[in-house]
C-alpha positions, 0 to 999 in steps of 0.5 A, a space after each residue: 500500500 506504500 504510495 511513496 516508492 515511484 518507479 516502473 520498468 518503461 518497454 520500448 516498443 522497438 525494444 529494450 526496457 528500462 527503470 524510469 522513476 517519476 518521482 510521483 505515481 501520478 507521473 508515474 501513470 502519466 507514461 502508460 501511453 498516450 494519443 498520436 505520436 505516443 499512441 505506440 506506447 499505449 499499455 492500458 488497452 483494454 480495462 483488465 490492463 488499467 486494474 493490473 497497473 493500479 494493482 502493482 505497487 506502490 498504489 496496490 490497489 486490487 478492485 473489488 468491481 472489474 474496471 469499466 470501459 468507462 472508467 478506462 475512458 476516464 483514466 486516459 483521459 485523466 492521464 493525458 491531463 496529467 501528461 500536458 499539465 507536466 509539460 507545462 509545467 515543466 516549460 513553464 508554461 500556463 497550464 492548459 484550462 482542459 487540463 486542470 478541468 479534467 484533473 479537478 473533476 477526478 479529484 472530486 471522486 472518493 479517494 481510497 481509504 486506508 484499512 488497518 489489517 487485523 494484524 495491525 501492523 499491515 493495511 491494505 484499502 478499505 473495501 470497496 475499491 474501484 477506478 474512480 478511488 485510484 484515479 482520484 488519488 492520483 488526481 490530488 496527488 497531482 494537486 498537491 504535486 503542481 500547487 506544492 514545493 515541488 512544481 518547480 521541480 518538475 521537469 522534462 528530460 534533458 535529451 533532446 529527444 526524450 519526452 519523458 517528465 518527472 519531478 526532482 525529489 533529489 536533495 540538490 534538485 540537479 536531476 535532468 535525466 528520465 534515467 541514467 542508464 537510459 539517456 544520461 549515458 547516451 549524453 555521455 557517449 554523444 559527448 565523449 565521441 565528439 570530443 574524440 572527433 575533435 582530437 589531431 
């Protein structure tokens, strides 16, 4: 249930996967997909996938009612309000008016409620729990995220032709990479190879 620990493996459909962490699930789930360009990437195509993405952790969040088709609808929709208000966000730009639209009235839906396990040392989420009570939380997640400390630090990778946006929980807030591994070291080699063109 812990919804602090942020991060997915992101599979490219050309191949290849790597550890992308966000640094908030709703940024999180704002790279599940996404319409024209980043409709390759699309990983929520049917209902059963969105009640399979909320189910893993950190959120953890097994439905109690199948996800809808409807309720699919709505969680695209949220996730690509979430995606553009990031973007600007990130460029410091106004945020776009359909966007805050879509993430208030997901915002208005009950949140998931915490439930102590018998146990009283484990909890889970308070029966009943539906799309709505996820994509809420991950709508005032988003809130709070855009309204905080943080905004400024939400960022877009430094590569030129990488998309992905996060927001920098680092101490010294000097993050601009989606990953290491991923386009920091190809930044790396693009530097080292020019500098090794430039040598007698």
């Amino acid at each position: 249930m812990r919804v602090n620990a942020t991060g997915r493996v992101l599979h490219d459909p050309k191949g290849g996967s790597f550890r992308f962490d966000a640094g908030a699930l709703c940024l999180d789930f704002a790279h599940t997909g996404g319409e024209g360009q980043y409709a390759i990437f699309e990983t929520l195509h049917e209902p059963a996938d969105l009640a399979e993405w909320l189910a893993q952790p950190p959120l953890t969040a097994i439905m109690t009612a199948p996800v809808t088709v409807g309720e699919l609808a709505d969680a695209k929709a949220l996730r690509q309000a979430i995606w553009d208000a990031a973007h600007a966000q990130a460029a410091r730009r106004p945020l776009p008016a359909g966007a805050i639209t879509v993430i208030n009235r997901a915002a208005t839906a009950p949140p998931l409620v915490p439930e102590l396990a018998a146990d009283g040392v484990t909890a889970g989420w308070a029966s009943p729990v539906r799309a709505p009570q996820a994509l809420s939380a991950m709508a005032r997640e988003m809130i709070e995220l855009l309204s905080g400390p943080l905004a400024e630090r939400i960022r877009e990778c430094a590569s030129d032709d990488c998309p992905l946006v996060f927001v920098d929980t680092s101490r010294p807030g000097a993050r601009r990479w989606c990953a290491m591994e991923r386009c920091g070291n190809r930044h790396k080699l693009r530097a080292l190879r020019a500098r090794q063109a430039l040598e007698p």
